[in-house]
C-alpha positions in Angstrom: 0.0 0.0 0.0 2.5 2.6 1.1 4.5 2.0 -2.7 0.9 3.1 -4.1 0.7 6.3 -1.9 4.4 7.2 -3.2 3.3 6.2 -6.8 0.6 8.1 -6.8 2.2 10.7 -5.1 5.0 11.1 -8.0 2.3 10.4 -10.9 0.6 13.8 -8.7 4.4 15.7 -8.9 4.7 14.8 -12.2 0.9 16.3 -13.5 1.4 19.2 -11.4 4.7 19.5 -13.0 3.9 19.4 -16.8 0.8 21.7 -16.5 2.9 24.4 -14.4 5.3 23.9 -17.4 2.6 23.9 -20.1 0.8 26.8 -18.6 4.9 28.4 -18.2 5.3 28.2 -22.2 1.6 29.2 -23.1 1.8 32.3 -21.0 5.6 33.0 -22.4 4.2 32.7 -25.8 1.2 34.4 -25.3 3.7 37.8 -23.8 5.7 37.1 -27.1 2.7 37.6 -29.3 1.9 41.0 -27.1 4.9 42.3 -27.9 4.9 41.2 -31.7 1.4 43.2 -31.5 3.5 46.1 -30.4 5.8 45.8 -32.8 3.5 45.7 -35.3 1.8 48.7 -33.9 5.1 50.8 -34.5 5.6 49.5 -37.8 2.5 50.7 -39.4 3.4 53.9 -37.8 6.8 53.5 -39.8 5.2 52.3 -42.5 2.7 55.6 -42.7 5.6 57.9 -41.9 7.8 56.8 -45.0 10.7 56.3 -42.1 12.4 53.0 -43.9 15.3 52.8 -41.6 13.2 52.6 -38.8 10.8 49.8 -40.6 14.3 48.1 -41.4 14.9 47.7 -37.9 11.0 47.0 -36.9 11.5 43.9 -39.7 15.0 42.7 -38.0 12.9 42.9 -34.7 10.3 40.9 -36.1 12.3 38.2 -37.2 13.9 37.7 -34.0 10.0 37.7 -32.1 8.8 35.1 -34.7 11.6 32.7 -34.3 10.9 32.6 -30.4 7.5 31.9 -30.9 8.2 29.2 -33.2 10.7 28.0 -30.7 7.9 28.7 -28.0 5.8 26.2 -30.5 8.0 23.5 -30.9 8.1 22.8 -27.0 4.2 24.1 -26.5 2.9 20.5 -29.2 4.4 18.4 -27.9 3.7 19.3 -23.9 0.3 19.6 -25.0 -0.4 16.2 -25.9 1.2 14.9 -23.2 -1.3 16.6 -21.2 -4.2 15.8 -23.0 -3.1 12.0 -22.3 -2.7 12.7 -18.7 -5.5 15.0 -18.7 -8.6 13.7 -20.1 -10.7 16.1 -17.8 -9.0 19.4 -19.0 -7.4 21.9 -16.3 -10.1 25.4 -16.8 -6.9 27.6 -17.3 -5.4 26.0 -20.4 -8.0 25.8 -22.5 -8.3 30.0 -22.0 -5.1 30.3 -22.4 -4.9 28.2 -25.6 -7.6 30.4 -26.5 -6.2 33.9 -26.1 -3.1 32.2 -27.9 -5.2 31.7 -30.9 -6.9 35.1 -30.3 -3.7 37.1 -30.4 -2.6 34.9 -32.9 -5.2 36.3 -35.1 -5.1 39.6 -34.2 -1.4 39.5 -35.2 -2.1 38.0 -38.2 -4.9 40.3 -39.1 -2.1 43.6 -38.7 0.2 41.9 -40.4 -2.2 41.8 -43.5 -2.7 45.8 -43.0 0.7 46.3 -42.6 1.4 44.4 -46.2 -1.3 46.4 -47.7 0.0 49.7 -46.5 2.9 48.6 -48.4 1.6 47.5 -51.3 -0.2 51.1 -51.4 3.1 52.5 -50.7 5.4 51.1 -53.4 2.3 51.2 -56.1 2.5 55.6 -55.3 6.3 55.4 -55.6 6.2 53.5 -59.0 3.5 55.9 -60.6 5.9 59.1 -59.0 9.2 57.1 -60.5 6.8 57.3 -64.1 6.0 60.1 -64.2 9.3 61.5 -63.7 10.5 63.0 -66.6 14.1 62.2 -67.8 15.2 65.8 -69.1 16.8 65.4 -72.7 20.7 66.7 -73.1 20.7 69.6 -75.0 21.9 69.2 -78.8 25.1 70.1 -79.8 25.6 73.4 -82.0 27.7 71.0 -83.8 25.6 68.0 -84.1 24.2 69.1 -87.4 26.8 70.2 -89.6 26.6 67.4 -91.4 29.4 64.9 -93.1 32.3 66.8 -94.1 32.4 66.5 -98.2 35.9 68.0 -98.7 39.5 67.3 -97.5 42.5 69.4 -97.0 45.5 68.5 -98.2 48.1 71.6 -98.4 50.5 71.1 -95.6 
C-alpha cells in the first residue's frame, strides 16, 4: 500500500509539474505575441511615416520575435499532448489560455495583413511618382548638325 501512496504521489508531482510547465510556455508565448502586436503597432506607424530605416529595424525585430514563438511552439505540441493524455478532464486555465493564444494569434495576423497592404499602397504611389518623372533630354550640340564633311584638305 505505502508503494501506491508514493506512486501516486509522484504520478501527482509529475501532473502538477507538466501543467505548471505547459501553462509556463503558453503564458511566455502568449507575452511574445503582445509584444509582436506592439511591434507591429510601431511598424504601421513607420510604415505611414515613409521612415524606412526605422521599418528596417521594426522587420529585423520581427524576425527575431517570430523565431521565439516558433521555438515557444516546438516545445508548447508536444507538452500539449502529453497533457491531453494525462488529462482527459482538461485543467479550466489551459484551455483559456490556448484560446487567447489563438486570439492574439489572429489579431497578429490580421495587422500583419494591414501592414502588407500599406505597403503595397506604398510602393504602387512610388512607381507611378518614379513614371512620371521625366528624364530631361541633353541639349543638342551646335555642332551635331553640320553634317558629313564633303571635302578634304590636303596643303600642308
Amino acid at each position: 500500500m505505502s508503494n501506491e501512496k508514493h506512486s501516486d504521489k509522484g504520478s501527482v508531482e509529475e501532473r502538477i509539474a507538466l501543467l505548471k510547465s505547459l501553462k509556463g510556455h503558453l503564458i511566455a508565448q502568449r507575452d511574445k505575441f503582445e509584444q509582436y502586436l506592439d511591434l507591429l503597432d510601431r511598424q504601421e506607424e513607420s510604415i505611414q511615416s515613409g521612415d524606412m530605416e526605422r521599418l528596417q529595424a521594426h522587420i529585423e525585430l520581427e524576425k527575431g520575435i517570430i523565431e521565439e514563438i516558433y521555438a515557444f511552439q516546438k516545445v508548447i505540441d508536444p507538452l500539449t499532448e502529453v497533457y491531453r493524455m494525462a488529462y482527459p478532464a482538461s485543467e479550466p486555465e489551459i484551455p483559456l489560455l490556448s484560446e487567447s493564444l489563438e486570439h492574439a494569434r489572429q489579431e497578429v495576423l490580421a495587422r500583419n495583413e494591414r501592414n502588407r497592404s500599406l505597403l503595397k499602397k506604398n510602393l504602387e504611389t512610388l512607381r507611378q511618382e518614379i513614371a512620371s518623372l521625366r528624364i530631361p533630354k541633353r541639349a543638342k550640340s551646335p555642332y551635331g548638325d553640320v553634317g558629313v564633311p564633303s571635302m578634304i584638305d590636303i596643303t600642308t
